[in-house]
C-alpha positions as a LaTeX table, in Angstrom:
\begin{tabular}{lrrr}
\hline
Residue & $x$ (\AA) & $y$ (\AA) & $z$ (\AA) \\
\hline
Unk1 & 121.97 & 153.58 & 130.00 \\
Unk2 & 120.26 & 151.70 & 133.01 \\
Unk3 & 120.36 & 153.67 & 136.22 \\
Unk4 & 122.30 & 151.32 & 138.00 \\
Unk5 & 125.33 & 149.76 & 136.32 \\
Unk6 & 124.20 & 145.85 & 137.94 \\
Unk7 & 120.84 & 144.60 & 137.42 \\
Unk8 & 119.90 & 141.80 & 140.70 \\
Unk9 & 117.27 & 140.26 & 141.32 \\
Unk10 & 116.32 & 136.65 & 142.98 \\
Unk11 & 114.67 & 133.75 & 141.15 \\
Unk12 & 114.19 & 130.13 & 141.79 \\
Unk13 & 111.88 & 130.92 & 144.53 \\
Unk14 & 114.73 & 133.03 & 146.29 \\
Unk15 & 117.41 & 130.39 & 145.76 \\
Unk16 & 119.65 & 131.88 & 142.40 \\
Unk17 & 120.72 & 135.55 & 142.91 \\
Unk18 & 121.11 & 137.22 & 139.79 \\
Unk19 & 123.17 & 140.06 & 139.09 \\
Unk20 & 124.16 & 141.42 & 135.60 \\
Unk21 & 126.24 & 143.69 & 133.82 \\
Unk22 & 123.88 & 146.50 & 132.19 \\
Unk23 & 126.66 & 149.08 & 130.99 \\
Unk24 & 126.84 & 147.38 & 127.22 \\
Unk25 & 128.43 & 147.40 & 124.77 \\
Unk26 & 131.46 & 147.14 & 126.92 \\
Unk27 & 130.61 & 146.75 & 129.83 \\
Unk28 & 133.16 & 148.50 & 131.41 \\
Unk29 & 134.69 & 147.83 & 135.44 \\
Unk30 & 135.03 & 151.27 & 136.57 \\
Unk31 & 134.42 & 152.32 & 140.17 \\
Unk32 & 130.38 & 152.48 & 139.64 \\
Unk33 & 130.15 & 148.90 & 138.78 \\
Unk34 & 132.38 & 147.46 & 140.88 \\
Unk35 & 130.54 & 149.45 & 144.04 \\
Unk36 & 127.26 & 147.70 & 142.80 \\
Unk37 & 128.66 & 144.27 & 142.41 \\
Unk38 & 130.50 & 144.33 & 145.89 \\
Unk39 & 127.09 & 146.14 & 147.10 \\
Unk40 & 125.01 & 143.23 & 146.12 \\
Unk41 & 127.01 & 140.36 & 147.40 \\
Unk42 & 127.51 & 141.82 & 150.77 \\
Unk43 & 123.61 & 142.32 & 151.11 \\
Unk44 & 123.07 & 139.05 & 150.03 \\
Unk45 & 125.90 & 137.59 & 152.34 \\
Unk46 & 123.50 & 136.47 & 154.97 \\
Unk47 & 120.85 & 134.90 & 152.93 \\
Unk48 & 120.62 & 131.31 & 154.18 \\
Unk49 & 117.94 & 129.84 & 151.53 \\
Unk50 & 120.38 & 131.36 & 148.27 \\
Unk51 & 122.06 & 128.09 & 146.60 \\
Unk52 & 124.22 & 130.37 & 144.17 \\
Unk53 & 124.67 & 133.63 & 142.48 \\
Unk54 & 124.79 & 133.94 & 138.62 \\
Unk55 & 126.80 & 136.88 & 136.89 \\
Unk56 & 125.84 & 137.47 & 133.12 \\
Unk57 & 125.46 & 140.79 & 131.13 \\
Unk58 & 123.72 & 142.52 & 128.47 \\
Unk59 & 124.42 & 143.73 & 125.73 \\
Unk60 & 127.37 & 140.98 & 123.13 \\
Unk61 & 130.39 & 141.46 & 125.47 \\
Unk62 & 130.68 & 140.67 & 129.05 \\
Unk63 & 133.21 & 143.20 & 129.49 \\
Unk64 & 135.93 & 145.16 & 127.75 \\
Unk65 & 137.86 & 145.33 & 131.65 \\
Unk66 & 138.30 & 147.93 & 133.45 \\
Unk67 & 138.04 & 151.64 & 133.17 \\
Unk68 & 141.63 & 152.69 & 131.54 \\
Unk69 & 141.21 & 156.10 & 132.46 \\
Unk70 & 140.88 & 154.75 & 136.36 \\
Unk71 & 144.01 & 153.17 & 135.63 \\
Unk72 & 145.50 & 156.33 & 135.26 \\
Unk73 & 148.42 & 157.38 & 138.01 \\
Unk74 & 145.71 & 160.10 & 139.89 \\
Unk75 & 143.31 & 157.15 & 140.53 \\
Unk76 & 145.26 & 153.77 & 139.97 \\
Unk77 & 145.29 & 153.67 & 143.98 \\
Unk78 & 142.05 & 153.53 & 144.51 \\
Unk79 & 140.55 & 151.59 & 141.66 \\
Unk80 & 142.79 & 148.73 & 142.20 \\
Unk81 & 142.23 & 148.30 & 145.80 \\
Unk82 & 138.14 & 148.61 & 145.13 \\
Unk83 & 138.54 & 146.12 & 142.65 \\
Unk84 & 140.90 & 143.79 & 144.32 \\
Unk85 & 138.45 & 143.99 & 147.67 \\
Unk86 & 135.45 & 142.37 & 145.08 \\
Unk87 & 137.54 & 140.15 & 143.54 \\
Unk88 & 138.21 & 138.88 & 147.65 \\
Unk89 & 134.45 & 139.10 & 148.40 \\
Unk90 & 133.98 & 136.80 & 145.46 \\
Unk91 & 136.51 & 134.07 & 146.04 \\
Unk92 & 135.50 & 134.16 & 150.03 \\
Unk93 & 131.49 & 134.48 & 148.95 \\
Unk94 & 129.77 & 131.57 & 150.79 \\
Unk95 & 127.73 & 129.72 & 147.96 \\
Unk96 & 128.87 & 128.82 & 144.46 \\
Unk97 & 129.04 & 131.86 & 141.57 \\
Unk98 & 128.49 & 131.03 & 137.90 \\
Unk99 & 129.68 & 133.31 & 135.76 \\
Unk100 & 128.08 & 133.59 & 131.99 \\
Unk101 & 130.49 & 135.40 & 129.17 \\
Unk102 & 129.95 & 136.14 & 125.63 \\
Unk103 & 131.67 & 138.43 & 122.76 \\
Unk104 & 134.26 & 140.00 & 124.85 \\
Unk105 & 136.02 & 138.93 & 128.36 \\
Unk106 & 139.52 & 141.02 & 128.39 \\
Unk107 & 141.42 & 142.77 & 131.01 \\
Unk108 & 139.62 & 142.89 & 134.55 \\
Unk109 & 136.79 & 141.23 & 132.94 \\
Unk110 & 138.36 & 138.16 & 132.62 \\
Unk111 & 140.50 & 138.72 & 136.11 \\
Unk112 & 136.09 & 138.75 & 137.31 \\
Unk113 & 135.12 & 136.00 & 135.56 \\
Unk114 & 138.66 & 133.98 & 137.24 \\
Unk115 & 137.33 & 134.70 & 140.77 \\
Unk116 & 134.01 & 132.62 & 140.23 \\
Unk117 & 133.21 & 129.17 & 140.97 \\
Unk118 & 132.86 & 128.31 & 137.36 \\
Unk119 & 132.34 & 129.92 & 133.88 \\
Unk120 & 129.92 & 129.45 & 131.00 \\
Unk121 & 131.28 & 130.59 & 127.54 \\
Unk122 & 130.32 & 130.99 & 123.91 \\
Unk123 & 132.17 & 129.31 & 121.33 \\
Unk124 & 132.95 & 132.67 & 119.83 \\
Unk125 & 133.57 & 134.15 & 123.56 \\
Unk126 & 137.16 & 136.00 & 123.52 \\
Unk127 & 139.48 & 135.68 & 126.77 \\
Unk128 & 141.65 & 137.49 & 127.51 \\
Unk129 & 144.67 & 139.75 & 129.08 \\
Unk130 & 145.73 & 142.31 & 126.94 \\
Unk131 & 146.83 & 145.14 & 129.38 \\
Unk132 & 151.01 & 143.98 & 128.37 \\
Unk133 & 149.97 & 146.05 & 125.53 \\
Unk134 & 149.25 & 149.10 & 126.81 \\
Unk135 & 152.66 & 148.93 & 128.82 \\
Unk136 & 151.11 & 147.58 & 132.46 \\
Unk137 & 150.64 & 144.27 & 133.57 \\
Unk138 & 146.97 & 142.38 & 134.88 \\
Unk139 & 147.72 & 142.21 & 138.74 \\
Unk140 & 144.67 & 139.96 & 139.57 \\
Unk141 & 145.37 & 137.61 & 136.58 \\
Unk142 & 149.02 & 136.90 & 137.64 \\
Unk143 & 147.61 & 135.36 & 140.73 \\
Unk144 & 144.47 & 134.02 & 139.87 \\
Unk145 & 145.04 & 132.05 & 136.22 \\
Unk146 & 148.13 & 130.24 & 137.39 \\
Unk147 & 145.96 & 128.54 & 140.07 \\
Unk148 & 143.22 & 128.25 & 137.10 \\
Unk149 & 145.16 & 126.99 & 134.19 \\
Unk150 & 148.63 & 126.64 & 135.12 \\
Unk151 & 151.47 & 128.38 & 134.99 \\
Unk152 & 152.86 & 128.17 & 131.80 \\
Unk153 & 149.17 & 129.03 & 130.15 \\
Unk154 & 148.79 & 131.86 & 132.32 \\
Unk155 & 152.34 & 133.14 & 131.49 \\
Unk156 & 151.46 & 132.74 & 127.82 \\
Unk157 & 148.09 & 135.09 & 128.00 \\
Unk158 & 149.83 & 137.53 & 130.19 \\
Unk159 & 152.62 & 137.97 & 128.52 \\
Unk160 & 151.63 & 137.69 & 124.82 \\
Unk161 & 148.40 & 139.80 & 125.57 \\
Unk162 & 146.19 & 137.73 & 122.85 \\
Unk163 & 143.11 & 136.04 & 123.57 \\
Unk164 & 141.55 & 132.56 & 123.23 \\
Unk165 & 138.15 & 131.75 & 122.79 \\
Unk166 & 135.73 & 129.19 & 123.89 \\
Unk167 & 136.89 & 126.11 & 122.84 \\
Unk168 & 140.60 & 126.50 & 124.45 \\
Unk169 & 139.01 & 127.84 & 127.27 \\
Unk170 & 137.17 & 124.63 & 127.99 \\
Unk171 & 139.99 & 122.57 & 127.38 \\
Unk172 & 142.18 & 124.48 & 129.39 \\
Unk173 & 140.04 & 124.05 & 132.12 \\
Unk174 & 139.36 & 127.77 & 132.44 \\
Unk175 & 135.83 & 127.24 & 131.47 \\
Unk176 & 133.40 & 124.42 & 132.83 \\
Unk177 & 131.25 & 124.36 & 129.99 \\
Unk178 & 130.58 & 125.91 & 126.76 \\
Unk179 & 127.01 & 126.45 & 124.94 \\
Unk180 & 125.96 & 129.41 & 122.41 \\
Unk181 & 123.43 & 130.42 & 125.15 \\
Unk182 & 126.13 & 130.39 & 128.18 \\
Unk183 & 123.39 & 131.41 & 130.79 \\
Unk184 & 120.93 & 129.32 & 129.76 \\
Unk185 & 123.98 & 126.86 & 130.59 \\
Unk186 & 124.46 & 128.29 & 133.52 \\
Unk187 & 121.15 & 127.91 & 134.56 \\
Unk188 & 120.47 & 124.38 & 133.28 \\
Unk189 & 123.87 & 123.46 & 135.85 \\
Unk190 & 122.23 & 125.32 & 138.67 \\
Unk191 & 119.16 & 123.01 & 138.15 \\
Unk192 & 120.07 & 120.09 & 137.03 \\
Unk193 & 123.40 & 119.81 & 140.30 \\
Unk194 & 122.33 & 122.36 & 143.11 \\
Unk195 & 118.81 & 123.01 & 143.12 \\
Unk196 & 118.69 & 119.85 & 145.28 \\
Unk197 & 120.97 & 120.47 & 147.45 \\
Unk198 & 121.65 & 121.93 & 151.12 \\
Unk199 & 122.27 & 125.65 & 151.16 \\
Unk200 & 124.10 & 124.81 & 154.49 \\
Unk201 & 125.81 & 121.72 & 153.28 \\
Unk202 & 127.38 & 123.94 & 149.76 \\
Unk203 & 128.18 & 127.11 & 152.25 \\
Unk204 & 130.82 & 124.61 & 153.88 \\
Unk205 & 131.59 & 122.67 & 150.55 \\
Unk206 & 132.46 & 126.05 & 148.97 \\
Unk207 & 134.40 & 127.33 & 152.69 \\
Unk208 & 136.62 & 124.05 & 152.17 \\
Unk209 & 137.32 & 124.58 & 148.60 \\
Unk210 & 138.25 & 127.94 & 148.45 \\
Unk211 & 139.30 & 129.60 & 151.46 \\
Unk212 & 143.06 & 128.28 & 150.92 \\
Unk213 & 142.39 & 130.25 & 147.67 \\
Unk214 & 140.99 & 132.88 & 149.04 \\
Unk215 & 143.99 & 133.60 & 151.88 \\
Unk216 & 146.75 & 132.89 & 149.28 \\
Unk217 & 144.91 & 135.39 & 146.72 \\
Unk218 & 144.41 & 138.21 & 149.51 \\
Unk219 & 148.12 & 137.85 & 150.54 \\
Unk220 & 149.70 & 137.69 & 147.21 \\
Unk221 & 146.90 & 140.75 & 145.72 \\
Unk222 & 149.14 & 142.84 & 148.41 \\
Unk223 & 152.21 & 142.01 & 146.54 \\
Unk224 & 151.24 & 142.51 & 143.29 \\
Unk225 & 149.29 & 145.46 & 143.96 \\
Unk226 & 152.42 & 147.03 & 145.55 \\
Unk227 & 154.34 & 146.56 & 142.44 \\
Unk228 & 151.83 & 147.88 & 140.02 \\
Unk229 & 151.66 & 150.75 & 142.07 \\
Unk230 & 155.44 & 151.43 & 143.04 \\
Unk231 & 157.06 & 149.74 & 139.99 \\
Unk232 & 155.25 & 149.62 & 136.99 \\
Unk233 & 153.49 & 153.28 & 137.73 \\
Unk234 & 157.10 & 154.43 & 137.87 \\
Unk235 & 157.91 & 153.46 & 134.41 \\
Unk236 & 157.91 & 156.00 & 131.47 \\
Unk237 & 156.45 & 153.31 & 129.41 \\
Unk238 & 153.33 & 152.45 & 131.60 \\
Unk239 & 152.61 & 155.98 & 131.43 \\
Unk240 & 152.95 & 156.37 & 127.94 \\
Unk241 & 150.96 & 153.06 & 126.76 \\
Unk242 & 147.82 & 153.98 & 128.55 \\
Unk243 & 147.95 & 157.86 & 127.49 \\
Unk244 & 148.45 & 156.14 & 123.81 \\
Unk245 & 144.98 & 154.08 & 124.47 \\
Unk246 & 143.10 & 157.24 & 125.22 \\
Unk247 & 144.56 & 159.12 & 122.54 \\
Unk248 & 143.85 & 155.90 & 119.99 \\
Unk249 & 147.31 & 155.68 & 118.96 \\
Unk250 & 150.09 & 153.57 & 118.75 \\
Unk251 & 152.47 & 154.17 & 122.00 \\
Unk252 & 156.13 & 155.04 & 121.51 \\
Unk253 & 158.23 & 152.96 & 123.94 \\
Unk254 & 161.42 & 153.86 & 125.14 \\
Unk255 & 161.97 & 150.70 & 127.57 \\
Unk256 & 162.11 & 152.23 & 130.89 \\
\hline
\end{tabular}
């Protein structure tokens, strides 16, 4: 295990930052993780020259989503509100982020990969939200996919809990392109469409496209967090699905 959960680094003489998930296989979001990813963006905040940042990860899965056991009612508090603060840092970040998933993108890893600029996938990549079945619901996610793939596709994942993979991904628009090497992809893009470009000029192409998403996201992350906290917290069943996921068995509902 790497001694810091986010590997970054700057290439293309300064202009890419890098930063990637080093926790495989599963690359889980728990608090450690999401520290170093909001860590890195803020110092790199301020770096005029950088044309983009580039998220990818070792290991075969970009990430299994969060940390279940952070999900838990002692900590839910605080892990949501860390997480929900990066997800804001991302979609208000001032230069494009590409975002690079194979094997595995469920739960919070997915609700990551939905606050970048645009997403590289494997044909064999798996998306998904499946935290319906452990009894909660995918705050970020009910905000964020309905303004990336619609409502009724983002109702379908985050109700039915199942995934999709590459292909549907790209044709859903979720994902902007799709290669067995996804940051190779991702790199080839940054060449081939920024690498001549302003830094200022895509710092105000990237404040016009996505601050409205940015301020609606913030607001509506309040709601939603609210509800996850005060509502679905409250319910036996929430309880009992994510007690069942640690324990590796099948939860009992009751339906309250």
């Amino acid at each position: 295990m790497s001694a810091d959960p986010v590997k970054v680094w700057l290439e293309r003489d300064g202009a890419l930052l890098r930063l990637r998930l080093a926790r495989p296989k599963a690359n889980v979001l728990d608090a450690a993780m999401i520290h170093s990813l909001a860590a890195a963006l803020d110092a790199h905040r301020g770096n005029h020259g950088l044309l983009a940042a580039l998220v990818d990860h070792e290991g075969p899965h970009f990430s299994f989503g969060a940390s279940v056991e952070e999900h838990l009612p002692e900590r839910c508090a605080e892990m949501l509100a860390g997480f929900h603060g990066l997800l804001c840092r991302m979609l208000e970040w001032p230069k494009p982020i590409l975002v690079c998933a194979k094997g595995q993108c469920l739960g919070g890893g997915l609700e990551l990969a939905a606050a970048g600029s645009l997403l590289f996938v494997a044909p064999d990549t798996r998306l998904g939200q499946p935290e319906i079945r452990l009894g909660v619901i995918a705050p970020a996610a009910s905000v964020l996919l309905p303004m990336r793939i619609g409502q009724g596709r983002a109702e379908d994942l985050l109700y039915s809990g199942r995934s999709i993979d590459g292909a549907t991904a790209l044709s859903w628009g979720l994902a902007a392109g799709i290669a067995d090497d996804p940051s190779a992809a991702a790199v080839s893009y940054f060449e081939e469409h920024l690498t001549a470009k302003s830094a200022a000029s895509l710092a105000c192409a990237v404040h016009a496209a996505r601050q409205p998403i940015a301020d609606l996201v913030r607001a509506r992350l309040e709601d939603v967090e609210s509800l996850y906290l005060e509502t679905v917290m409250a319910t036996r069943d929430a309880n009992e699905g994510l007690q069942a996921f640690i324990e590796k068995r099948q939860p009992r509902w009751e339906h309250r």
